[in-house]
N, C-alpha and C positions, 0 to 999 in steps of 0.2 A: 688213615693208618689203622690195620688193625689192631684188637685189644689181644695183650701176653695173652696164653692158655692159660689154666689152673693144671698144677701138676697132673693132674689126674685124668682132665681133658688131654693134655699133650701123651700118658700111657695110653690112654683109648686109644687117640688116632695112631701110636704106632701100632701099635696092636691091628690095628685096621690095614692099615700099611703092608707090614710082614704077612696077613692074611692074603692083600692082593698080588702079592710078588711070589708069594710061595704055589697060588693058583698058576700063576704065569701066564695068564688070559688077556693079559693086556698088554696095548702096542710098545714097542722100546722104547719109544720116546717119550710116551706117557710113564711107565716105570720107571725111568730114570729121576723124570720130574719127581714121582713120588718117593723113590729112594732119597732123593735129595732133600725132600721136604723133613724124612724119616731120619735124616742127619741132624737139620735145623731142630728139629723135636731133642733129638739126644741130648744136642749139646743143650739145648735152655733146661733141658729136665737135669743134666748134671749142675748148670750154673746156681737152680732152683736149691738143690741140695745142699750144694756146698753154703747156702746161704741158711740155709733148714741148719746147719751142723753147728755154723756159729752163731745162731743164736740160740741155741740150745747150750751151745758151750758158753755164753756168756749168762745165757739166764741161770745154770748150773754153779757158775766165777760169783753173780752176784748172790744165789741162795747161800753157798760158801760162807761168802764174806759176812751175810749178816747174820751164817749162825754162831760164828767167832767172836762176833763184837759185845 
């Protein structure tokens, strides 16, 4: 199995991605494949975030809480 990217590996390779679709040098069936790969990236780098958000919002809930106490 491979191992998740780190956010920033998964922006490279789209980045790489949109670089070789925008050439348009490569066969349909290869671009598709990497289109698609360029999907699977999207979505882990939004699930990446939205997980980036709440813990920031909880780390934020608990500095909060214990400047209150």
């Amino acid at each position: 199995m491979e191992q998740e990217k780190t956010f920033k590996q998964s922006m490279n390779r789209i980045e790489e991605i949109i670089s070789l679709l925008e050439k348009n040098e490569i066969e349909l069936e290869e671009a598709i494949a990497v289109f698609e790969e360029g999907l699977k990236l999207v979505n882990s780098c939004d699930q990446q975030l939205k997980g980036f958000e709440e813990k920031i919002n909880q780390l934020m809930n608990d500095y909060n809480g214990e400047e209150h106490e």
